[in-house]
Steps between C-alpha positions, in 0.01 A plus 500: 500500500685809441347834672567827338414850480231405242347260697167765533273657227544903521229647710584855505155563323311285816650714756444874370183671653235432251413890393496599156818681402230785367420581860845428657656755312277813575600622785217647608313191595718377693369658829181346379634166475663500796127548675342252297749250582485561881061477466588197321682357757323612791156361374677231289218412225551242303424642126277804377230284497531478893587861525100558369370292787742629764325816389173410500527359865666747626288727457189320584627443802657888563084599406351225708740644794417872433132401533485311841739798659250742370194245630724452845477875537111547424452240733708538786554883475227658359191297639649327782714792708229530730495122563876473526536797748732738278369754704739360763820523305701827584597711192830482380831622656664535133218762338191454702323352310210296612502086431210542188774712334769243616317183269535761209909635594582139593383337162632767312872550682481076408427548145754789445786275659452222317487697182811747565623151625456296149626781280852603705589080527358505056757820442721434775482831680601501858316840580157388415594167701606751800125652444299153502693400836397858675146424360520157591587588874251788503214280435608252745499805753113542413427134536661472866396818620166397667755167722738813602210704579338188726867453652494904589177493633384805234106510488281290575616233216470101632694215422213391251454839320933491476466135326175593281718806374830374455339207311305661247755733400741294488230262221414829310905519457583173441196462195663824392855399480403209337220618244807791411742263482360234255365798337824660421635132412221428246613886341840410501428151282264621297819797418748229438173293272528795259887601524511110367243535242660845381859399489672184339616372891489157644534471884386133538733212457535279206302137563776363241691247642880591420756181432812482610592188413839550274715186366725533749141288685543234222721161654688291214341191506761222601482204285 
């Protein structure tokens, strides 16, 4: 058997990123490839055929969300405050404001975060990341409040009305962050579903086998 430097087919061609040499060369897409290429491999679909569905679910899911927050508030805000003894819960330290205008900030602080959030990690920008972290710990502030205002003894608030509080703003945010966040997601694939469509790019793997099998494999047979 004799083993040489030709023992293995050239695959030089198998191993260069698969975008068109059209694209690669302009220089002014490559800050847009750079972003579709992270979305691809942060969401990781499989082809542009699952690229459609990821959108699709994503946002059904990011409308379903928006729509129980929104039914969570009617509910437990608007019609049930009485019931729930908001009354009870002290306004605000951070901007007095009173807990009905709280389960609008709180919601709102979440969506703004996660948005500010998905755009500086998508471009890479460390100052809007800086500004969804001080959001982030603002609207944890909010949601707390009404335990540090139970473990200061401010008003007349009760262990119950703290918990009752605390818990629905910290839903409304949670529904928010997530109906934002696959939201944003389903805006960012359907972007890359028409940068592919417009431009002569492949981001998806080739399902061709590649040999490597040279003659250098091949035994004499001994006879």
């Amino acid at each position: 058997m004799v083993i040489g430097d030709d023992t293995f087919f050239d695959t030089s061609d198998s191993i260069s990123p698969p975008i068109s040499t059209a694209v690669e060369g302009d220089s002014m897409n490559q800050p847009s490839l750079e972003m579709m290429e992270s979305i691809i491999q942060r969401l990781q679909p499989q082809n542009r055929h699952d690229i459609r569905d990821m959108i699709f679910n994503r946002g059904r899911i990011s409308g379903a969300m928006l729509v129980m927050a929104i039914l969570l508030w009617w509910i437990s805000v608007e019609k049930g405050a009485e019931r729930l003894g908001d009354a009870a819960i002290p306004v605000s330290q951070l901007g007095g404001f009173e807990f009905s205008e709280l389960s609008i900030i709180v919601p709102t602080i979440a969506l703004l975060a996660t948005l500010v959030m998905s755009i500086g990690r998508e471009q890479g920008n460390a100052i809007l990341s800086n500004v969804a972290g001080i959001l982030m710990i603002l609207g944890a502030f909010y949601i707390l409040e009404p335990f540090g205002n139970l473990a200061l003894d401010v008003g007349d608030i009760e262990l119950r009305n703290a918990i009752s509080a605390s818990g629905r703003l910290s839903i409304l945010a949670v529904l928010l962050h997530f109906a934002t966040k696959f939201f944003f997601d389903a805006l960012l694939l359907q972007w890359v579903r028409s940068f592919l469509l417009s431009n002569d790019v492949d981001i998806f793997p080739s399902q061709t086998p590649t040999l490597y099998e040279g003659h250098a494999d091949e035994e004499v047979p001994l006879g």
